[in-house]
C-alpha positions as CSV (number, residue, x, y, z in Angstrom):
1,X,16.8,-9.4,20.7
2,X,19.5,-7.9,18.4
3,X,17.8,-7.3,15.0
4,X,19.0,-6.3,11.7
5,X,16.4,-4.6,9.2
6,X,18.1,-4.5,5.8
7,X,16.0,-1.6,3.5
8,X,14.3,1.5,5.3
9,X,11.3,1.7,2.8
10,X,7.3,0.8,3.8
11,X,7.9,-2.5,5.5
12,X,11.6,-2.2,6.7
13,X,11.4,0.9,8.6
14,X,7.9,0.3,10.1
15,X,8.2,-3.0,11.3
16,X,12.1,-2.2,12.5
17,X,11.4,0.8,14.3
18,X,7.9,-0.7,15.7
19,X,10.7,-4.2,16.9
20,X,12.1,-1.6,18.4
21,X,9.1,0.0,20.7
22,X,8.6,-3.6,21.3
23,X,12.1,-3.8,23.4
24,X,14.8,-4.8,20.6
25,X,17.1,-3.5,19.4
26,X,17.3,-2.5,16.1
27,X,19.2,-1.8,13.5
28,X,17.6,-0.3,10.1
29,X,20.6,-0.8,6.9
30,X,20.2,1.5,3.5
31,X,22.7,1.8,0.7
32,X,20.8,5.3,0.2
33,X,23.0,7.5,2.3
34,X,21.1,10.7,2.3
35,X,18.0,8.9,3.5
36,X,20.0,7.3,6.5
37,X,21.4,10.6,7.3
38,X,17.9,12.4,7.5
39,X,16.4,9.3,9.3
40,X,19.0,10.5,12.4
41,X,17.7,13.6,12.2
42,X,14.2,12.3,12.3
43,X,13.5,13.1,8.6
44,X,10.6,10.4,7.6
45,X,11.0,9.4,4.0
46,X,7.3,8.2,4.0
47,X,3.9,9.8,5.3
48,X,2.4,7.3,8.3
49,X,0.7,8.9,10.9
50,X,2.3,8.1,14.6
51,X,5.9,7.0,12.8
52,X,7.7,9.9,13.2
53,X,6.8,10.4,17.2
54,X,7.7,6.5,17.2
55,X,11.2,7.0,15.1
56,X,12.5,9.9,17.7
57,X,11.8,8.0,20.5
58,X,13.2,4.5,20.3
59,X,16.1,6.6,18.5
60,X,16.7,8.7,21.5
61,X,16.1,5.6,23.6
62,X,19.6,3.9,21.7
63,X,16.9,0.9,20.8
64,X,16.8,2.2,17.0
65,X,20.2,2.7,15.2
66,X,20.2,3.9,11.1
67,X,23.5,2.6,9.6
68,X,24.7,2.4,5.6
69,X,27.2,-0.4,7.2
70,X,25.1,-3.6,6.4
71,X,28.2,-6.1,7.0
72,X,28.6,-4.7,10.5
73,X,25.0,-4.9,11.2
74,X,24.3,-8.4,9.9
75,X,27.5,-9.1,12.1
76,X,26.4,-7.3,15.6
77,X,22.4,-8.7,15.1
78,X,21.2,-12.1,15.3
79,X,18.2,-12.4,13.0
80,X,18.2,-10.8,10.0
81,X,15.0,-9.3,7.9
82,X,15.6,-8.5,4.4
83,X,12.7,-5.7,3.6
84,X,13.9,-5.0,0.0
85,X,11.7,-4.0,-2.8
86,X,10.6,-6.5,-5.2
87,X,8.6,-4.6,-7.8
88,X,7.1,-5.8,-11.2
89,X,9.8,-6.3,-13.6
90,X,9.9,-3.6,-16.5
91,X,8.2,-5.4,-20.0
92,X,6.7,-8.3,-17.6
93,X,4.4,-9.4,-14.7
94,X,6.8,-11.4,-12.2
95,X,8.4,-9.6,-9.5
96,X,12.1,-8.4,-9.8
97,X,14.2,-10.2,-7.0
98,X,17.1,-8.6,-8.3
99,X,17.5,-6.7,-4.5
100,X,16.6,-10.0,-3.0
101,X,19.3,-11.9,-4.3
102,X,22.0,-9.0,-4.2
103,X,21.6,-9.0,-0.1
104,X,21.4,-12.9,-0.2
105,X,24.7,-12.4,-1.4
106,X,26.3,-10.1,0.8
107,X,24.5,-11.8,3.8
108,X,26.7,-15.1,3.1
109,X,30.0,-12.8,3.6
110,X,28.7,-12.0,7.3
111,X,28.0,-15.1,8.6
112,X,30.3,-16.1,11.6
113,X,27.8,-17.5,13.9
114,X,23.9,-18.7,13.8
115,X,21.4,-16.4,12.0
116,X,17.7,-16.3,11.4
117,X,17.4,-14.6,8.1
118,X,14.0,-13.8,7.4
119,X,12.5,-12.7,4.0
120,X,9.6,-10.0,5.3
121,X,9.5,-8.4,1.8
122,X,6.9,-10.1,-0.7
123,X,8.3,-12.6,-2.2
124,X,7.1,-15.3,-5.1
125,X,7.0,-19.2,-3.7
126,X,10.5,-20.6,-3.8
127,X,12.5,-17.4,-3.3
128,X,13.2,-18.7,0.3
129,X,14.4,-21.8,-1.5
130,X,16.8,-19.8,-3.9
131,X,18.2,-17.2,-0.9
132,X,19.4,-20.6,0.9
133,X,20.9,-21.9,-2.1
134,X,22.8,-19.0,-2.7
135,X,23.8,-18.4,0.7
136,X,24.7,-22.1,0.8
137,X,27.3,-21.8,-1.5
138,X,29.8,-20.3,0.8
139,X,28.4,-20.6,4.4
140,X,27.5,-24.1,6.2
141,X,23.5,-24.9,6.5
142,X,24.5,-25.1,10.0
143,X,25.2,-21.7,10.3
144,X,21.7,-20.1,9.1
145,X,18.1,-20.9,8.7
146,X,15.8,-19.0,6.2
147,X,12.2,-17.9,7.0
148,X,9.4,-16.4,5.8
149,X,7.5,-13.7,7.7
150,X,5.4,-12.1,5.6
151,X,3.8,-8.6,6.8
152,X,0.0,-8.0,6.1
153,X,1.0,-3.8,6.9
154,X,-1.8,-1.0,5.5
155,X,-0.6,2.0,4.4
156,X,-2.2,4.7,6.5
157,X,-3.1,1.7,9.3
158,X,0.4,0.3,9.7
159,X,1.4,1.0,13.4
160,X,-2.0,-0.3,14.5
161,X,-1.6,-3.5,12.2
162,X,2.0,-4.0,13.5
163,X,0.5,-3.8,17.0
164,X,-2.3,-5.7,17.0
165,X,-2.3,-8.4,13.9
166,X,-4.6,-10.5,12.7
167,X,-2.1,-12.8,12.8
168,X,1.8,-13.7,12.2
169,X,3.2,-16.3,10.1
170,X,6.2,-17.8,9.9
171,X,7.2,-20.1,7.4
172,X,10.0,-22.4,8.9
173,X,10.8,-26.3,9.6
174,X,13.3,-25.6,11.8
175,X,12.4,-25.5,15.1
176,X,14.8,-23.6,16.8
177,X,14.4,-20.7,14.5
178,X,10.2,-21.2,15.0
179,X,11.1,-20.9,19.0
180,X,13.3,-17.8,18.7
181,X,10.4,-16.4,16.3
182,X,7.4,-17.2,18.7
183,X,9.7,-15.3,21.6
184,X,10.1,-12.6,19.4
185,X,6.5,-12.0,18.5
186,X,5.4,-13.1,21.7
187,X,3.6,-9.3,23.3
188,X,2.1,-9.3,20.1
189,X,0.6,-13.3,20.4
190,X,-0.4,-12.6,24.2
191,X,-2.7,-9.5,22.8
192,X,-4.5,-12.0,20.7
193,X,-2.5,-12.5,17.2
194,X,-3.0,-15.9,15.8
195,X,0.6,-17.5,15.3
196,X,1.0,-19.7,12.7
197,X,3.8,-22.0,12.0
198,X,4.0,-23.4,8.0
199,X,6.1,-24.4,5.7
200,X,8.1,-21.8,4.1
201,X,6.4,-21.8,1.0
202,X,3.1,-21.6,2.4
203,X,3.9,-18.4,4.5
204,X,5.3,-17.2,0.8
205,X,1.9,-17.6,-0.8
206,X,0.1,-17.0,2.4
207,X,1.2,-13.4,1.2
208,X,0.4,-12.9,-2.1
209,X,-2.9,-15.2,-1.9
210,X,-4.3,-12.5,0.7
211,X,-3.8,-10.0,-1.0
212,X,-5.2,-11.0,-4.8
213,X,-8.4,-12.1,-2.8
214,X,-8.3,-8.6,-1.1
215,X,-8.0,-7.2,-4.8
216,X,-11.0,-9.3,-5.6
217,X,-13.3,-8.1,-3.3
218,X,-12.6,-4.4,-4.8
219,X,-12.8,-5.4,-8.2
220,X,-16.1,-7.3,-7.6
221,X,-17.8,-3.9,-5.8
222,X,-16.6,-2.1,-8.5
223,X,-18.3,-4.5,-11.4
224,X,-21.2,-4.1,-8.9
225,X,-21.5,-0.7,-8.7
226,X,-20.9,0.0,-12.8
227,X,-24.2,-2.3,-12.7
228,X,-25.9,-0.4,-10.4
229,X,-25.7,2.9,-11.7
230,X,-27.4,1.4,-14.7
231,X,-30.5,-0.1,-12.7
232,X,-31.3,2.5,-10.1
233,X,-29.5,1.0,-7.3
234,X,-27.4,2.6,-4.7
235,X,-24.2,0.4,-4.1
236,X,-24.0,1.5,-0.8
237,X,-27.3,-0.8,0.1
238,X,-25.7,-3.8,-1.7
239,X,-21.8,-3.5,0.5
240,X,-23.8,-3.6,3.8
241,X,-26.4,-6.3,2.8
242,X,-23.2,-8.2,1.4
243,X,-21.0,-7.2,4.2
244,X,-23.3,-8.5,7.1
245,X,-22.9,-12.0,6.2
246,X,-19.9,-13.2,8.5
247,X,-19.2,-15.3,5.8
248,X,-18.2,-12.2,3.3
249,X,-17.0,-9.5,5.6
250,X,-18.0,-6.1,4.9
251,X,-14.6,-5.0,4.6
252,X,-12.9,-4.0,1.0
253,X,-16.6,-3.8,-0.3
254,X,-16.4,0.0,-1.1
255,X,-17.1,0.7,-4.4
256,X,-14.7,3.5,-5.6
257,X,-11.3,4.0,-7.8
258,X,-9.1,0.8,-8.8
259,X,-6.9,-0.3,-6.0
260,X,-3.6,0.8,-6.0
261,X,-0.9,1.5,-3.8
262,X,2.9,-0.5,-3.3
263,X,0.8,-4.1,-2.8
264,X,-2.3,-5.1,-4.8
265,X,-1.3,-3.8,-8.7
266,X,2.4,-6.2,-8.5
267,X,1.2,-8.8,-6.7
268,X,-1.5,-9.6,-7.9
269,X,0.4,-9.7,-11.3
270,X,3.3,-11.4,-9.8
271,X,1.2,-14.6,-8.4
272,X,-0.4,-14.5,-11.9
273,X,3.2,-15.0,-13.3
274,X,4.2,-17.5,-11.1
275,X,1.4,-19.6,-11.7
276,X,2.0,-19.9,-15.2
277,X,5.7,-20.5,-14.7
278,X,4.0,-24.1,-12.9
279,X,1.4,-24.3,-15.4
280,X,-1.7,-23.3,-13.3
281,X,-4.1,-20.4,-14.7
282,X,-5.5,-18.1,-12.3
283,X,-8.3,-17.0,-14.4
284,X,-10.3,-15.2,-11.9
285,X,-7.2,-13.1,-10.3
286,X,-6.2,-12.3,-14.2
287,X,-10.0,-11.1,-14.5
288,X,-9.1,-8.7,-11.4
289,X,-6.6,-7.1,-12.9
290,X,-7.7,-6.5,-16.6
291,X,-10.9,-4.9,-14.8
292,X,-8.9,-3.2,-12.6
293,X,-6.7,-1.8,-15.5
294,X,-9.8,-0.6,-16.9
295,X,-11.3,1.2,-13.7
296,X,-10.2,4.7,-14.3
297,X,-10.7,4.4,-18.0
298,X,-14.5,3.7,-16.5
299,X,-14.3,6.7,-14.4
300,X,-12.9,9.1,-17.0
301,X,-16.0,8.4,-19.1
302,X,-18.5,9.1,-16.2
303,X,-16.2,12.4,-15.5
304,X,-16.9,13.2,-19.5
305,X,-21.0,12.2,-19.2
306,X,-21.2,14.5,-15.8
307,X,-20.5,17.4,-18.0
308,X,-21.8,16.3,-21.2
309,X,-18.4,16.2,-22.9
310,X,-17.6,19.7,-22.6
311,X,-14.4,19.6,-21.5
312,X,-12.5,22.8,-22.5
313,X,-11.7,25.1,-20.3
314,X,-13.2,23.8,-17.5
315,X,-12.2,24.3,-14.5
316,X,-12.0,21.1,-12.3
317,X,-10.8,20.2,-8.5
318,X,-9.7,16.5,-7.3
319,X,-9.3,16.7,-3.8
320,X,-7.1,14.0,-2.7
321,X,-4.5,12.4,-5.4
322,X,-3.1,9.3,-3.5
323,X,-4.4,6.1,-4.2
324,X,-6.2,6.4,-0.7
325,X,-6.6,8.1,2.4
326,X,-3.5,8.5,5.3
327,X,-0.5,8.0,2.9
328,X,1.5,9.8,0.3
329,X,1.8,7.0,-1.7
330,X,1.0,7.9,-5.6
331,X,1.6,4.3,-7.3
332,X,-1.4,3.5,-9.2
333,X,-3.1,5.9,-8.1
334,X,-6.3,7.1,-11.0
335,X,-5.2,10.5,-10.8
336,X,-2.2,9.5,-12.7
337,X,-4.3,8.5,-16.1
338,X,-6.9,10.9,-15.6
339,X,-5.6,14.3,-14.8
340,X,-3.4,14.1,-18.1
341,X,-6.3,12.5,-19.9
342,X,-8.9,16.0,-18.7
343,X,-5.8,18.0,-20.2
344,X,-5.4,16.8,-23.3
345,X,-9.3,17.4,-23.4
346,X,-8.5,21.6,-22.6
347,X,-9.5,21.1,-18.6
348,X,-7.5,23.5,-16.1
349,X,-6.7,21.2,-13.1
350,X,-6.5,22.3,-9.4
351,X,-5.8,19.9,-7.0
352,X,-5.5,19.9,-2.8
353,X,-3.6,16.5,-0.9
354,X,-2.7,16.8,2.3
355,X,0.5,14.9,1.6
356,X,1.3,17.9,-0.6
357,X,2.3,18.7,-3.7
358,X,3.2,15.9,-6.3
359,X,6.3,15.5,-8.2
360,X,4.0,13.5,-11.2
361,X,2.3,16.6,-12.0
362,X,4.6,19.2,-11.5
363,X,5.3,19.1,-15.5
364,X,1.8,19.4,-16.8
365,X,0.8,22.6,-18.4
366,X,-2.6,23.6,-16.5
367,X,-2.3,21.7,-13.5
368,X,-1.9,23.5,-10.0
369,X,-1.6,22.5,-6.7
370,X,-3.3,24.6,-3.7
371,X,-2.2,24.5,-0.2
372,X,-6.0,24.5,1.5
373,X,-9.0,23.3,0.1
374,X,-11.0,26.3,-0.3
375,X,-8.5,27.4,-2.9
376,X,-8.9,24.4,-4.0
377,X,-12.3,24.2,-5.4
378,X,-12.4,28.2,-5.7
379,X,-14.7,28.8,-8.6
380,X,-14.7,25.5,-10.0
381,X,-17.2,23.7,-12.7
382,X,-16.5,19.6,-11.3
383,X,-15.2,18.6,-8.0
384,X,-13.6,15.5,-8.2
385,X,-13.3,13.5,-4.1
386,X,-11.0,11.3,-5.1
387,X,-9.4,10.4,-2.0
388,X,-11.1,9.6,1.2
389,X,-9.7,12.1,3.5
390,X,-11.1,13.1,6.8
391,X,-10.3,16.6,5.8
392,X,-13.0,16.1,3.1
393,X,-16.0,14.6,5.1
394,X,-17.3,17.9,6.3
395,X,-16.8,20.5,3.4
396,X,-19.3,23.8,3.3
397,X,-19.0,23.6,-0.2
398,X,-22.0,26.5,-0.9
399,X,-19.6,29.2,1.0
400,X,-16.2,27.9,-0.9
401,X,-16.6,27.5,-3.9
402,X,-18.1,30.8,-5.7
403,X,-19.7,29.3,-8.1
404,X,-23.5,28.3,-8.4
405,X,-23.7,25.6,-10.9
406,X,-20.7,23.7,-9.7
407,X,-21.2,20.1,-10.0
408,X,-19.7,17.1,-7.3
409,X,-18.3,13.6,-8.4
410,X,-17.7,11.7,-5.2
411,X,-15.7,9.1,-6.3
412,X,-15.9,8.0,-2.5
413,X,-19.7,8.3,-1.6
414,X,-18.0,10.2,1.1
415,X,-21.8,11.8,1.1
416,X,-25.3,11.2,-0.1
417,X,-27.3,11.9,-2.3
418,X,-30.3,12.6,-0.3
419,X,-27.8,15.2,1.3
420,X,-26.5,17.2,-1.8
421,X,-29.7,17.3,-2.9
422,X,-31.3,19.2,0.1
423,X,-28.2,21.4,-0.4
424,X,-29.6,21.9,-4.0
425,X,-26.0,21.1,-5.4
426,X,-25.8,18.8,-8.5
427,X,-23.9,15.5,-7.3
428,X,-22.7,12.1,-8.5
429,X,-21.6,9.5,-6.2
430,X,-20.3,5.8,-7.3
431,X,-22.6,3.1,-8.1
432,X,-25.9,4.9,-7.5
């Protein structure tokens, strides 16, 4: 099938060049000229392990094309994805459509034949409604059917999820755009992906309902673990005992930082919004995020109580600065608030991130970034595991780090207790 991916960020360059290993062929449309230019070359714009190997060869193969030309593209493809970012608005909670509707708009001067345009970015309920009407205004209903396809992509995990999904939804009532759609995702359905066929404004909050309960389930742990490091309990014990009831899934239970990333933070705020635009108050997803707001507040305090509020001149190590493990993605991330919070408070800050060094903290006085871990931690007072890493799970930290009283905060529970204290090194772990 000829496809047309308009937007080469997370979702629109993942799932176009992944449409692509699948057979089609693709093509992925920027405005952002210097990124399409280095996407040729094989120049990845985002960290996702396998993407890279994936983007050279479907290139080579002619299946995946890069273009700025989006009216050519719309006009050479038959189904049309619109992977445009739709982040919170600035002074507000509801999600900026702004890019949404601009390529609504320029779709409706492309249309000389039938097309499937598809909204795969996340979108609030009735944005499918408004693309149509706008497209509707100069191009015959005949002509086009809009759908919802929302992606359910992990950072760090998104081949695989691509690959082998849980499901795929497509929210449509017509049914020649449901057929075309069930052909399209059809090696994916034969491996075992549900396919479901809705309305389009169920697929829309299909989307953002997942996710806000996914947000739940780590704002819950969290509240859990703050409890249990008051009562002598290790949190760890609670996510399994929870987690082996079918009915609860033991997935998302890990107590830790507040979530963050390009998903949870905006859209749990933007199905917050849309609720009260009809009316309806989500009180317990508004709870999730006005505890997750006040996660790393939570964690700064522990981080001053670890060293008895003797912050000056201390030397502290985060290892790992993204929000989680297996992407470079910094968006509401803790380290943000808390490594200019230690500053202000006289810390020196060395950090270590696999992704490399970040452009956030490039500014701050007292902040350095090392290029290996044992650097890193070199002679320092507090290590901070703030990201999951594999590269983190088996540190000898008695032979790196020169110093004898240094202290561990696993923000991660990466290791135990029971462990560190064999070791004879001072540790703190999350919820225990």
């Amino acid at each position: 099938m000829k496809l047309c991916m308009i937007g080469t960020g997370y979702v629109g360059l993942v799932s176009g060049v992944c449409f692509s290993d699948l057979g089609n062929n693709v093509i992925c449309v920027d405005n952002d000229v210097k990124k399409v230019e280095n996407l040729k070359k094989g120049v990845i714009p985002i960290y996702e392990p396998g993407l890279d190997e994936l983007v050279l060869k479907n290139y080579n193969n002619k299946r995946l094309k890069f273009s700025t030309d989006l009216k050519n593209s719309i006009l050479k493809s038959d189904i049309i994805f619109i992977c445009v970012g739709t982040p919170t608005k600035k002074n507000g909670n509801g999600a900026d459509l702004s890019q949404i509707y601009n390529v609504a708009k320029e779709i409706r001067k492309s249309i000389s034949k039938f097309k499937i345009i598809i909204t795969k970015s996340t979108v609030p309920i009735t944005t499918g409604d408004e693309i149509e009407k706008i497209i509707s205004q100069k191009v015959s209903k005949k002509f086009f059917s809009v759908v919802s396809n929302p992606e359910f992509l992990r950072e760090g995990e998104a081949i695989r999820d691509f690959t082998y999904p849980d499901r795929v939804v497509i929210g449509t009532n017509d049914r020649r755009s449901n057929k075309i759609l069930k052909n399209l995702y059809s090696p994916l359905i034969s491996k075992g992906a549900k396919y479901i066929n809705t309305t389009r404004r169920a697929a829309e909050l299909i989307k953002y309902a997942s996710n806000a309960f996914l947000a739940t389930k780590v704002t819950f742990i969290n509240e859990l673990a703050n409890l249990c490091e008051k009562i002598d309990v290790n949190i760890e014990d609670i996510s399994i005992g929870m987690g082996l009831d079918k009915r609860i899934g033991g997935r998302f239970l890990r107590a830790g930082p507040p979530y963050g990333g390009s998903c949870f933070p905006k859209d749990t705020k933007a199905i917050a919004s849309t609720a009260d635009k009809f009316k309806t108050n989500l009180s317990v997803i508004k709870s999730v995020i006005k505890s997750n707001d006040n996660r790393s507040s939570l964690l700064l305090k522990r981080v001053f109580n670890i060293l008895k509020n003797k912050i000056k001149n201390k030397k502290i190590c985060f290892l790992g600065v993204t929000f989680k493990a297996n992407t470079d993605d910094m968006r509401d991330s803790s380290s943000l608030s808390m490594i200019p919070s230690l500053i202000k408070k006289g810390a020196k800050i060395n950090y270590f991130d696999p992704t490399g060094e970040k452009d956030d903290f490039k500014k701050l006085k007292n902040v350095n970034f090392s290029n290996n871990i044992a650097s890193a931690v070199k002679d320092s007072d507090l290590i901070i595991i703030h990201t999951e890493w594999n590269d983190f799970k088996s540190i000898n930290f008695k032979k790196i780090v020169m110093n004898k009283k240094f202290i561990i905060f696993d923000m991660r529970n990466i290791y135990t207790a029971k462990k560190m204290k064999n070791l004879n090194i001072k540790y703190f772990g999350v919820g225990c």
